[in-house]
C-alpha positions as CSV (number, residue, x, y, z in Angstrom):
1,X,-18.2,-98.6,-11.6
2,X,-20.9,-98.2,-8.5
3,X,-20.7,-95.5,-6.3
4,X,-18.6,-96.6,-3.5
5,X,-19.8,-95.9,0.1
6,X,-17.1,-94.1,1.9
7,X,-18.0,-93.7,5.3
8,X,-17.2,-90.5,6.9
9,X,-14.9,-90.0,9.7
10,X,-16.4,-86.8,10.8
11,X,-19.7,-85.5,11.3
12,X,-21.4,-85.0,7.6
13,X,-20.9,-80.8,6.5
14,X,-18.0,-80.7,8.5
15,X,-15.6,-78.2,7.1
16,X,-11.7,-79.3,6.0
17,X,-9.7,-76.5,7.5
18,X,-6.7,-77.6,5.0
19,X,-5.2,-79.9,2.8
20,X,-3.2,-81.7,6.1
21,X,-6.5,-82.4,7.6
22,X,-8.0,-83.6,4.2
23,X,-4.9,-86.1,3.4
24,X,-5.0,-86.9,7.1
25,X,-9.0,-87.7,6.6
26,X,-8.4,-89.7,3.3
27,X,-5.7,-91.8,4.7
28,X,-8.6,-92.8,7.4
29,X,-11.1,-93.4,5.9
30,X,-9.5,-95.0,2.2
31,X,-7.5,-97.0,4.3
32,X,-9.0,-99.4,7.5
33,X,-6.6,-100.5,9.3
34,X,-7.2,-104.7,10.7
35,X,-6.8,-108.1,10.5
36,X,-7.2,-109.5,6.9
37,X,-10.1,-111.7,6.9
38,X,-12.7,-110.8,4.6
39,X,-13.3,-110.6,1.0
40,X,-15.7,-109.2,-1.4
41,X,-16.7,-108.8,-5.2
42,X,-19.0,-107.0,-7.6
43,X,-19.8,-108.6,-10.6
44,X,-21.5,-106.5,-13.4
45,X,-23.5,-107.8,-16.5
46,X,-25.0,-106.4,-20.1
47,X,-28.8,-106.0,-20.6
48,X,-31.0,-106.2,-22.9
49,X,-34.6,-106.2,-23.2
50,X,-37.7,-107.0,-25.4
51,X,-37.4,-109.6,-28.0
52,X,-34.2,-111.6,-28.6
53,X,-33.0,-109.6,-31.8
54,X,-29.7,-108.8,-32.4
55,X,-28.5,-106.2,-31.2
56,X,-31.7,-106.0,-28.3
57,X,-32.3,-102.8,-27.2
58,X,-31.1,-101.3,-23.5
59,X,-34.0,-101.6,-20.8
60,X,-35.3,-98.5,-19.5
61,X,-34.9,-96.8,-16.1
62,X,-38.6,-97.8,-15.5
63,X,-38.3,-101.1,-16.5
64,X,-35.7,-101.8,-14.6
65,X,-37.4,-100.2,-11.3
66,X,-40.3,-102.3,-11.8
67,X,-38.3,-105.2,-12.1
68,X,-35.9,-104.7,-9.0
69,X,-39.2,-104.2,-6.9
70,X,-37.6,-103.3,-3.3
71,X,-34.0,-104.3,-4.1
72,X,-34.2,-101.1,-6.9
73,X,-31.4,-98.8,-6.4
74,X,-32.3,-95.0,-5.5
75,X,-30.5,-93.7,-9.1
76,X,-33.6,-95.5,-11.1
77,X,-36.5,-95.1,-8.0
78,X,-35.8,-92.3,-5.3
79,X,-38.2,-94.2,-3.2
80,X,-37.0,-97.7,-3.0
81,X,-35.9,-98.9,-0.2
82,X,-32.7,-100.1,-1.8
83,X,-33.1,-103.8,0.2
84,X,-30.3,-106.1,0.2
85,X,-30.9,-109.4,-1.9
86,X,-31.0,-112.8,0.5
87,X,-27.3,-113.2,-0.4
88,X,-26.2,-109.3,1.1
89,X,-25.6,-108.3,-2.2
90,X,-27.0,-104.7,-3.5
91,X,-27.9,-104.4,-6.6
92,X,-27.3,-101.2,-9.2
93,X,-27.5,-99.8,-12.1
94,X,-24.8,-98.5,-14.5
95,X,-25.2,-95.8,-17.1
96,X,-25.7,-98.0,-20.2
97,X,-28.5,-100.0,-18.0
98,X,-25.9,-103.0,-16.8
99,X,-26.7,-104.1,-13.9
100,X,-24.2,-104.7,-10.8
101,X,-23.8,-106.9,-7.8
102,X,-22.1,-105.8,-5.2
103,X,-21.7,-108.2,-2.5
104,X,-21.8,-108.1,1.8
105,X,-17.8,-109.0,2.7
106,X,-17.7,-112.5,4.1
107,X,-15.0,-114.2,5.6
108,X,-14.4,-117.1,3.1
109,X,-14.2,-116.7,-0.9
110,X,-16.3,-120.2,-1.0
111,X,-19.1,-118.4,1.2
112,X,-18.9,-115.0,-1.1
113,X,-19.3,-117.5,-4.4
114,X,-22.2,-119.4,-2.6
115,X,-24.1,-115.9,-1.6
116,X,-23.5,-114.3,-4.6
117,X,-24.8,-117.3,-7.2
118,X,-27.7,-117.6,-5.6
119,X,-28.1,-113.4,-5.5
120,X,-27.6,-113.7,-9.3
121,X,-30.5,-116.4,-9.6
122,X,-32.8,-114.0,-7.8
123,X,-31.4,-111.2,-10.0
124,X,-31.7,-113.5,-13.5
125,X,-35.5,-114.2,-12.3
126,X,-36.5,-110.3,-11.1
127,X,-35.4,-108.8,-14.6
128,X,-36.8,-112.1,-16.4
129,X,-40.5,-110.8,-14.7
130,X,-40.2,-107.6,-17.1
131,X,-38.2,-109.5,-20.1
132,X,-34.6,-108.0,-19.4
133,X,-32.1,-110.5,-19.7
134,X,-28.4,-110.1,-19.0
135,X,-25.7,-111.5,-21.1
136,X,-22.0,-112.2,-19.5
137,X,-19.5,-109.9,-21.8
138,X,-16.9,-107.8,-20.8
139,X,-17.7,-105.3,-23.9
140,X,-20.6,-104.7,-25.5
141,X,-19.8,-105.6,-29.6
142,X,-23.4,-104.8,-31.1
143,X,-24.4,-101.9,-29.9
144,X,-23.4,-98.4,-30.0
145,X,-23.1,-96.5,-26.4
146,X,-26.2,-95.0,-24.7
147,X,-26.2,-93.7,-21.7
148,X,-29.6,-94.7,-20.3
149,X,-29.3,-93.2,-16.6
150,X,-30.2,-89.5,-16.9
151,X,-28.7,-88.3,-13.3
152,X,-26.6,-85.4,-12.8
153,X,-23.4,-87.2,-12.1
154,X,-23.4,-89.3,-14.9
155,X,-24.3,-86.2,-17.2
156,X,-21.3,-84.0,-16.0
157,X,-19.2,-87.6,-16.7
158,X,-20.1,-87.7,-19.9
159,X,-19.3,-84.1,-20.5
160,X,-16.0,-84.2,-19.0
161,X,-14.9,-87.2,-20.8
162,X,-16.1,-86.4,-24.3
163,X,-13.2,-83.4,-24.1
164,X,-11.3,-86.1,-23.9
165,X,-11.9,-89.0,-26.8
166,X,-14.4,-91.6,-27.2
167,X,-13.2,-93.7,-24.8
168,X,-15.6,-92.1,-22.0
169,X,-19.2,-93.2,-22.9
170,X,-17.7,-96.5,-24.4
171,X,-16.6,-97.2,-21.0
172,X,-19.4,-95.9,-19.4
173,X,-21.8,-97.7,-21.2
174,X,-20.6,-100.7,-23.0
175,X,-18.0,-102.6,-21.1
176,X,-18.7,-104.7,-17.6
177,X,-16.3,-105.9,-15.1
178,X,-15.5,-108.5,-12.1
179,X,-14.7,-106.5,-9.2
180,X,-12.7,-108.3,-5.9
181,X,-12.1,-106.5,-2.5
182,X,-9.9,-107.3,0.4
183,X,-8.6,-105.9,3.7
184,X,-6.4,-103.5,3.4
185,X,-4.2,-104.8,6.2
186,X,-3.7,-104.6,10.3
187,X,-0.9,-102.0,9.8
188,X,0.6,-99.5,7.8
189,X,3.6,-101.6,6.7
190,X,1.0,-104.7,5.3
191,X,-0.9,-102.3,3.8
192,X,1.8,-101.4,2.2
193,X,2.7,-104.5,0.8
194,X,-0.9,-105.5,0.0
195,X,-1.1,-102.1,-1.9
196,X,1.6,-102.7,-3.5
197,X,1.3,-106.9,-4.6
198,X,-2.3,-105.8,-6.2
199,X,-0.8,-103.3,-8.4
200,X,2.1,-105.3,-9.1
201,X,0.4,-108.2,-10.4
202,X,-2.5,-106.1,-12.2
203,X,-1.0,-106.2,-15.5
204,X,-0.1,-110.3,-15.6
205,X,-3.8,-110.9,-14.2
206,X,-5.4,-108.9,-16.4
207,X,-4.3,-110.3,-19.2
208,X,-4.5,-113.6,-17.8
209,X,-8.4,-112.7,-17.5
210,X,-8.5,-110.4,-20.5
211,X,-11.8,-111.5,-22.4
212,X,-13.2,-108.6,-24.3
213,X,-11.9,-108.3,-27.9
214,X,-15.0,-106.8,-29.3
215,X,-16.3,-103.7,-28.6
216,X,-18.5,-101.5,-30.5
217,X,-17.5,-98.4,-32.2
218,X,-14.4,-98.3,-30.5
219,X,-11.3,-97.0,-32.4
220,X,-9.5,-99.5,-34.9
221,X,-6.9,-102.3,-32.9
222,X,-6.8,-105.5,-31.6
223,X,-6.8,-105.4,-28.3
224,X,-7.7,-109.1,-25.7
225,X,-9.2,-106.2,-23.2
226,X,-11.2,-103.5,-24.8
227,X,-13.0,-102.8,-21.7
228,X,-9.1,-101.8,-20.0
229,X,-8.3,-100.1,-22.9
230,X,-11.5,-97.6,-22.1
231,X,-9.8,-97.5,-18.9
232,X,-6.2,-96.7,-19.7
233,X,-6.9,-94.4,-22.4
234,X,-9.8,-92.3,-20.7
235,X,-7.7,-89.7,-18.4
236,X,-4.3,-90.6,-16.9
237,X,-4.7,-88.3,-14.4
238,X,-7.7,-90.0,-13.0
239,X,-7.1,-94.0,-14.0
240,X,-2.9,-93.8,-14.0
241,X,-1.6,-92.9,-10.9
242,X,2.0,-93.6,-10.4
243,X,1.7,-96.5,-8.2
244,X,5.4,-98.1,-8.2
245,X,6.9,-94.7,-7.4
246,X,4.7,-95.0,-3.7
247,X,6.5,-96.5,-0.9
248,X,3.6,-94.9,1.2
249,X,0.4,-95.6,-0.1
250,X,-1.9,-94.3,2.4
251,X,0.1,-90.8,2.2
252,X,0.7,-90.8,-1.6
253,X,-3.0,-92.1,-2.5
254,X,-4.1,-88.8,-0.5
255,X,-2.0,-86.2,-2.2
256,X,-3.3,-87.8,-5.4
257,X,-6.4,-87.8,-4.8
258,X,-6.5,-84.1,-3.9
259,X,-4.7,-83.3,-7.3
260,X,-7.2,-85.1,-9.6
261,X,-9.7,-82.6,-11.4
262,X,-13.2,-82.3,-10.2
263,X,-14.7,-84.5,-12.5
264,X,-18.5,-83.6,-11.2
265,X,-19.7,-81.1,-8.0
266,X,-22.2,-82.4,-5.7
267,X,-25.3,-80.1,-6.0
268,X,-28.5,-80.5,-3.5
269,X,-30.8,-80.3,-6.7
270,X,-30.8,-83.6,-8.4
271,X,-31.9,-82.3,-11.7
272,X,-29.0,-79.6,-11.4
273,X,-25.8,-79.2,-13.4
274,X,-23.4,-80.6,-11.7
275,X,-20.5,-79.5,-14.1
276,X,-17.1,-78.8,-12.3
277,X,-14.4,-76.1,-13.5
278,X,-12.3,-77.6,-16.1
279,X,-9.0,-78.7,-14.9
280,X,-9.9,-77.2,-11.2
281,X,-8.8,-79.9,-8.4
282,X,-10.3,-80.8,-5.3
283,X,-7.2,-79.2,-3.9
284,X,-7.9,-75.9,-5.7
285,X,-11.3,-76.0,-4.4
286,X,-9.9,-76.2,-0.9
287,X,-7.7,-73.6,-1.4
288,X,-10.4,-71.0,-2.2
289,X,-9.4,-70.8,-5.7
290,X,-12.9,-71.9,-6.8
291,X,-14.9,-69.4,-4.5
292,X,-16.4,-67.6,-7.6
293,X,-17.3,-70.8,-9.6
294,X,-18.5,-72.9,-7.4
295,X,-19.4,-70.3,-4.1
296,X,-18.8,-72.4,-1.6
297,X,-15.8,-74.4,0.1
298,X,-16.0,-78.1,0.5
299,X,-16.9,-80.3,3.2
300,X,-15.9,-84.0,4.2
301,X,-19.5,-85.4,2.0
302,X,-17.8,-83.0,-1.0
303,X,-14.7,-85.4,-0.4
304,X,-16.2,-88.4,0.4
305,X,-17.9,-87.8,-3.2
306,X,-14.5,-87.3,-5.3
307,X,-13.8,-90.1,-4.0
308,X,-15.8,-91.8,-5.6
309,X,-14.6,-90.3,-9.2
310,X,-11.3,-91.7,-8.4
311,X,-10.7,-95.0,-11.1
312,X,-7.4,-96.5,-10.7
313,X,-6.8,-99.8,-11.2
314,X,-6.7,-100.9,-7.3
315,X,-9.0,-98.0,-5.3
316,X,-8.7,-97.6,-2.0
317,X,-11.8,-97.6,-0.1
318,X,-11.4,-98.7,3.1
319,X,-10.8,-101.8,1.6
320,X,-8.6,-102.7,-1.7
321,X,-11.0,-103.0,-4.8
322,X,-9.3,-104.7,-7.3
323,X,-10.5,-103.5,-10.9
324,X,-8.7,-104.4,-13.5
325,X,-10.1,-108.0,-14.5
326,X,-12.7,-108.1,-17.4
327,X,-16.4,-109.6,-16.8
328,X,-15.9,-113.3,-16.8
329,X,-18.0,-115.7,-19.4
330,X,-20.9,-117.3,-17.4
331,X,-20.1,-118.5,-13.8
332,X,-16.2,-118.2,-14.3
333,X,-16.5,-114.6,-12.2
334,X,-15.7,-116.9,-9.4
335,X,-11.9,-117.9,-10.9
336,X,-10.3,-114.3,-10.6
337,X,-12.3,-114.0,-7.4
338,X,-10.3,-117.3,-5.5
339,X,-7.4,-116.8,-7.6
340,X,-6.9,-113.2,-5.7
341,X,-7.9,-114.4,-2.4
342,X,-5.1,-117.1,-2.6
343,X,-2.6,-114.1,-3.4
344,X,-3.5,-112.2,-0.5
345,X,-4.1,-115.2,2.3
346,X,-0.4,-114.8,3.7
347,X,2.2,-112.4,3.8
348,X,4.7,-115.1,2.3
349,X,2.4,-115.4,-0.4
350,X,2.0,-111.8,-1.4
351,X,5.6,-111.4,-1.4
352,X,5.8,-114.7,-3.4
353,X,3.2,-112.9,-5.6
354,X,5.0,-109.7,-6.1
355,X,8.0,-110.6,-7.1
356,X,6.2,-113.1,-9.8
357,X,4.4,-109.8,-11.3
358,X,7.7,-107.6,-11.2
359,X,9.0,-108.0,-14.3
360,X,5.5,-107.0,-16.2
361,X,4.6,-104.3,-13.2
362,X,4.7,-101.5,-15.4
363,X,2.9,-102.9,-18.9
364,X,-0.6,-102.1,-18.7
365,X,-1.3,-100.9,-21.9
366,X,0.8,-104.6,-23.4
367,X,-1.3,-106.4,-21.5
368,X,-4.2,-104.9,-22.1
369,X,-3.4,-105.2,-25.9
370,X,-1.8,-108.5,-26.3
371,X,-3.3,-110.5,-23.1
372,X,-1.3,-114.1,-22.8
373,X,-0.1,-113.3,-26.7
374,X,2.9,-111.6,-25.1
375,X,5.4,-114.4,-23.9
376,X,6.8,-112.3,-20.8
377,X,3.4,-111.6,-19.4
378,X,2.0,-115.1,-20.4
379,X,4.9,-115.9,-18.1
380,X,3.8,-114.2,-15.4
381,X,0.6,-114.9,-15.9
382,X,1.6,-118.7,-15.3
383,X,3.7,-117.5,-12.7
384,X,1.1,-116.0,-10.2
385,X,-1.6,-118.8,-10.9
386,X,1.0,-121.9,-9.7
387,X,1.3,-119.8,-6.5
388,X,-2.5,-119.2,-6.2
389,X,-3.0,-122.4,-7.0
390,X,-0.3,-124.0,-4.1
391,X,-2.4,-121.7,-1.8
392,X,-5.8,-122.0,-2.6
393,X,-8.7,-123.5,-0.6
394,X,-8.6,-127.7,-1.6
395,X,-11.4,-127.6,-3.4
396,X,-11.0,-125.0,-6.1
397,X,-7.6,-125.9,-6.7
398,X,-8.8,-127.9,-9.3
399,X,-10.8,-124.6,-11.0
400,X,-7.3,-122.7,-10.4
401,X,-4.9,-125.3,-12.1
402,X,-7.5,-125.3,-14.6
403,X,-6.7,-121.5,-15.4
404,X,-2.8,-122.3,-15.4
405,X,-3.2,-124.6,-18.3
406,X,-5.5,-122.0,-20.5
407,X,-3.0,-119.2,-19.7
408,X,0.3,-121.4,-20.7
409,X,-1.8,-122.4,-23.8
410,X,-2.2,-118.9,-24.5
411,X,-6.1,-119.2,-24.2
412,X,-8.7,-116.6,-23.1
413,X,-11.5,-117.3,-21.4
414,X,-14.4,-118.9,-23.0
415,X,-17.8,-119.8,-21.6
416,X,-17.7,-123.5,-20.8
């Protein structure tokens, strides 16, 4: 759930003179237009700190600062210069005190593995120096939520979502996730087919990574992903977009974005409230219907912000960030991660891989409930792992075929 970095295509307080120009500048900038050749991943883990009880308590801002030294991100020590680890990855800190990786893009999934195992060593070893240790779970089944970050975005989140159900500060501070990015593709009609092969497989490889069954105060039901359910049942207007009904992503991700409510408003003072009009849009906001609320009209960094409040299960962000697979038991994060950059390697194979996930496109809410228990998803599941396994790299197709025989036996991942 870190911040994304959306760079901005115009100069930063630039106005938006109308909602053309601000679809216009969202199609730009959410979508980058190139060659497919890299790939990249965040990978997020549970903390805990102090003495190996059960359940540990959360680490503190502080303690995590001191930890993180130089690599600290600015949300737990303004002052840090927020370094890069020897890997490229950047390191930050989620609102229940997980701690995220988020990789540079390389051009090979074996070299993003490589860099990030060895960032997560020098990670392990920095918190170990102030006794935080981080666990590999996809949901947090011990302890209740607590939001530990006290910043102004994360307290106008909170706020927003409670209006909602519990589902907000579960999510927010109890559930982790394994993150993978790719090109977006060199023109609008393979973007539009990568677009559309992520989101159709989403539900079949989410349940074929589904791994979080246990999640703490969460409403009664067996689900194989609690950490989606937080997801799907948080705000549909925010997580749900109608995906399959796009032919145009780059033009239909815009309009949406510009009709999701302001979850948060960017304010200069950090210790402000950041609280946005219920219900009010970015669009209404541009519009000038939010004049007396908010006093001012937005600019391209407002933007580039709600951006960053957008949670769909594939967000577009100049690359493709694929969401919807569940923190992975120990080093298995790097499965989903080669299993999607198989998909995606060649236009035969993402058509291969679409019509594999069509028939379970549309069951998010099955799959996140019933993972590989459901015979039509299991199906697919098995499905789109043979083809990432006829187009993976030689030597993980081992590791892949190794995931096609847990998913036809039904299995979820286990640490090994």
């Amino acid at each position: 759930m870190a911040v994304t970095a959306v760079r901005t295509a115009v100069g930063a307080g630039a106005g938006l003179t109308s909602r053309a120009a601000a679809e216009a500048y969202i199609g730009g900038v959410c979508f980058k237009q190139g060659p497919p050749c890299l790939i990249g991943a965040e990978l997020e883990w549970l903390t805990e700190s102090g003495e190996c009880s059960a359940p540990a308590p959360r680490p503190e801002p502080t303690a995590l600062a001191e930890a993180l030294g130089p690599y600290a991100p600015s949300t737990i020590s303004p002052e840090s210069p927020a370094l890069p680890l020897p890997g490229g990855s950047r390191v930050t800190v989620e609102p229940g005190g997980q701690v995220e990786l988020s990789s540079a893009p390389f051009e090979s999934a074996a070299e993003l593995c490589a860099n990030l195992r060895a960032d997560a060593r020098q990670l392990e070893r920095l918190l170990e120096s102030r006794s935080i240790r981080t666990f590999s779970a996809a949901a947090d089944g011990l302890r209740p939520p607590q939001r530990v970050l006290q910043s102004p975005r994360y307290r106008a989140m909170e706020r927003s979502f409670a209006g909602i159900g519990p589902f907000g500060k579960l999510m927010m501070c109890n559930t982790a996730a394994t993150q993978v990015s790719v090109d977006a593709g060199a023109d609008n009609a393979e973007i539009a087919a990568r677009w559309t092969a992520l989101n159709t497989i989403g539900p079949a490889l989410l349940a074929a990574f589904a791994c979080s069954p246990d999640l703490h105060q969460a409403p009664a039901g067996a689900w194989a992903s609690q950490r989606m359910r937080t997801w799907l049942r948080l705000d549909h207007a925010r997580t749900r977009p109608p995906v399959l009904d796009w032919s145009d992503p780059i033009t239909a991700y815009a309009r949406w974005v510009l009709d999701v409510p302001l979850l948060c408003v960017r304010q200069s003072d950090r210790d402000g409230d950041w609280t946005a009009p219920p219900g009010a849009t970015f669009a209404d906001w541009l519009c000038g219907a939010l004049d007396d609320e908010i006093g001012r009209r937005p600019d391209a960094a407002d933007l580039d912000y709600h951006l960053t409040t957008m949670f769909p299960p594939v967000r577009a962000s100049g690359y493709l960030e694929v969401r919807y697979i569940d923190a992975q038991p120990g080093q298995d994060w790097a499965v989903p991660i080669h299993v999607i950059d198989a998909l995606m390697s060649a236009p035969e194979v993402v058509a291969a891989a679409t019509r594999a996930g069509e028939p379970v496109a549309d069951r998010w809410l099955e799959a996140a409930r019933c993972g590989l228990s459901d015979p039509e998803i299991r199906s697919a599941a098995v499905d789109l792992l043979e083809i990432a396994a006829s187009a993976a790299a030689p030597d993980v197709v081992d590791v892949v075929h190794d995931a096609v025989r847990r998913c036809r036996a039904g299995l979820m991942p286990t640490a090994r």
